[in-house]
C-alpha angles and dihedrals in degrees: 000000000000104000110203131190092216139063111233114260102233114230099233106201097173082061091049100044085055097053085052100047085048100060085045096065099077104050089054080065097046087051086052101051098039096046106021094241135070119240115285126223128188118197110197106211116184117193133336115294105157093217092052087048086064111051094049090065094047088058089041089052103056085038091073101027080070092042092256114156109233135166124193110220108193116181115185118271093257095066111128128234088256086044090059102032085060090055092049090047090057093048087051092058091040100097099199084061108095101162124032110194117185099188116228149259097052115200117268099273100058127093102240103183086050096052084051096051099049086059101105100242086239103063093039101115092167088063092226103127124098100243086051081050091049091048088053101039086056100037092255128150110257144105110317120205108266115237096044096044080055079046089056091041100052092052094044096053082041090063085228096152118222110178108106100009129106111250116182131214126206109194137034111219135154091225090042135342100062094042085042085058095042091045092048086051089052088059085050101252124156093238128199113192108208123192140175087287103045114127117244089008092188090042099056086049100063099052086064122105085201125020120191112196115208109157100105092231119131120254089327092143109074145178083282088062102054134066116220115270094019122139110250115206108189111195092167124115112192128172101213105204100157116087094215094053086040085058098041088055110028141057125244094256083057096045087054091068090041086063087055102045101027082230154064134197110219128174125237088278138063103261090204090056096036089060088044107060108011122102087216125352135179112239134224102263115028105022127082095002103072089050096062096063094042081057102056091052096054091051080046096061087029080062102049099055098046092056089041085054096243082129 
């Protein structure tokens, strides 16, 4: 058992999503004065997948929430690849459209690099897009990828310094794990990308200062993976349904709640050893995920005055 001197510092994301909102509100009010109109999002929603469902209203919500003008198009699951191109194209050519959002995953028969790709770089709030890539990979000022750029954000107001230090990776995604590792390079970070095939996987993760975990696997890191006093980042977010893995992962005061709900959301690494041997840590839920909406508003209105020429 890893004994600290110090009591781990919680990574409070709702207090950072707030911050961030804050300082939001304000610029909504500077795009409506200068152009006459907020800044417009338009979330594409195919089918009815009831996670997806979800999260859009969650991003509606706060859209509104900041007076930013936002609309929902759902077309039925059995639209084709040329159905939907045809409904991003026109998003692209509406002007008081700054951010176009097509909420992922698409069902099997869609072309989903296509759809990606149609998105005018732009108006592509989500960063996806090759030419947003391209900006990042070379420092240059564009649309980040949302839930790394909040990564970046909560360790920066929590005065967690990142320049010189090794910060891990584990996992090498388009949406997170490689823009987690160029904006950490941007912050001057010695960064390591793991991935499924990396050699002495628990080994490599220990020797990091700050280790970001990304593989949507559910409390795979433990204790093994993690020096003691490091910063864990846990982007994952895991429903638990089964009783032995809830028992494998959580305390009794936890599964508890797991006999009331028949089910637990936990993160990509053990939270009871997270809490044990971390320095700071984000927790599941209430970490990384608030950050990723906040910062959708803020390339949306990023967007919107750039297009508006306020900057």
């Amino acid at each position: 058992m890893v004994n600290l001197k110090f009591v781990p510092q919680i990574l409070d994301g709702n207090r950072v999503r707030d911050e961030i909102k804050a300082e939001c509100r304000p610029r909504v009010d500077r795009v409506i004065d200068h152009a006459g109109r907020p800044p417009g999002l338009a979330v594409v929603l195919v089918g009815e997948n009831p996670a997806s469902q979800v999260y859009v209203r969650s991003k509606t919500k706060t859209a509104g929430e900041l007076g930013i003008y936002n609309e929902t198009i759902a077309p039925p699951a059995n639209i084709s690849t040329d159905q939907l191109l045809a409904i991003v194209r026109e998003l692209n050519e509406r002007p008081e459209i700054d951010g176009i959002l097509v909420q992922l995953p698409l069902p099997k028969q869609i072309d989903e690099a296509r759809i990606l790709l149609a998105v005018a770089p732009e108006k592509d709030v989500d960063g996806f897009h090759p030419c947003n890539v391209g900006l990042l990979a070379t420092g240059r000022p564009g649309l980040r990828p949302c839930t790394p750029a909040g990564i970046i954000e909560l360790l920066k107001r929590y005065q967690i310094p990142m320049a010189g230090r090794h910060a891990v990776v584990v996992g090498r995604s388009n949406i997170v794990g490689k823009p987690m590792s160029m904006l950490l390079l941007q912050e001057n970070a010695t960064v390591t990308i793991c991935h499924s095939r990396t050699h002495d996987l628990p080994g490599v993760c220990r020797t990091a200062d700050i280790l970001v975990a990304a593989i949507g696997r559910a409390a795979m890191i433990t204790a093994d993976f993690m020096r003691a006093g490091a910063v864990v980042i846990d982007v994952g977010m895991n429903r638990v349904t089964d009783r032995g893995e809830a028992e494998r992962i959580f305390s009794d005061a936890r599964l508890a709640d797991f006999e009331k709900r028949g089910s637990l959301l936990v993160g990509d690494v053990n939270p009871q050893d997270m809490a044990r041997v971390s320095s700071a840590y984000t927790p599941v839920p209430g970490g990384v995920g608030p950050l990723t909406i906040a910062m959708l508003m803020r390339n949306t209105i990023e967007s919107a005055e750039r297009r508006t020429g306020l900057c």
